[in-house]
C-alpha positions, 0 to 999 in steps of 0.5 A: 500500500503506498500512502501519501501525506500533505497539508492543506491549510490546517488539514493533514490529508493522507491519499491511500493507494492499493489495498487495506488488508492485514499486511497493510494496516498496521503501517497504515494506522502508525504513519497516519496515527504519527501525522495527528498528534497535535491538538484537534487534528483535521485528518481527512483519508482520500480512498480514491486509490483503495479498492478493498479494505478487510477488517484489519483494515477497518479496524486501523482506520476506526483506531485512528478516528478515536485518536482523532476525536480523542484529541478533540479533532475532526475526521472524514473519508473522501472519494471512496470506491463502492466496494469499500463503501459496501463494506462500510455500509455492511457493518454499520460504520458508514454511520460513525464517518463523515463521508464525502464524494470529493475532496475539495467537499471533504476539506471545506467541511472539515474547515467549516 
């Protein structure tokens, strides 16, 4: 899985590529868990690039939006791809994210 970071204005936007699985997700969750350690992080993930998340996967990415919200940030999803969002929908957490179609809508929300 190759996974980018960058700034922009106040949120740490990090784009995935490739696969969420086992063999993925703990380096995901510890780069990314490393980009939010200031006070009320803005974490925003670009799933554009990630076309299948298992439950470790799931698991990193919910590890995260608690360390986010913990901290008293605020946390999104953007352009994530429909079998991804069917697994999301299937287990009920579609609900406990703040999702977007893109990520310009993604950031604005997240500012405002």
């Amino acid at each position: 899985m190759e996974i980018h970071d960058e700034r922009i204005g106040d949120t740490c936007v990090v784009t995935a590529k490739g696969r969420l699985d086992s063999g993925a997700s703990a380096a995901f969750a510890e780069k990314v868990g490393g980009l939010i350690a200031s006070p009320s992080p803005k974490l925003l993930i670009d799933f554009a690039g990630v076309d299948f998340v298992t439950s470790a996967g799931l698991r990193a990415v919910l590890v995260l939006v608690k360390k986010v919200k913990a901290a008293g940030g605020s946390f999104a999803l953007c352009s994530v791809q429909e079998p991804v969002r069917e697994v999301l929908d299937i287990t009920g957490l579609t609900a406990m994210f703040s999702i977007h179609s893109a990520r310009a809508e993604a950031i604005a929300a997240l500012a405002g």
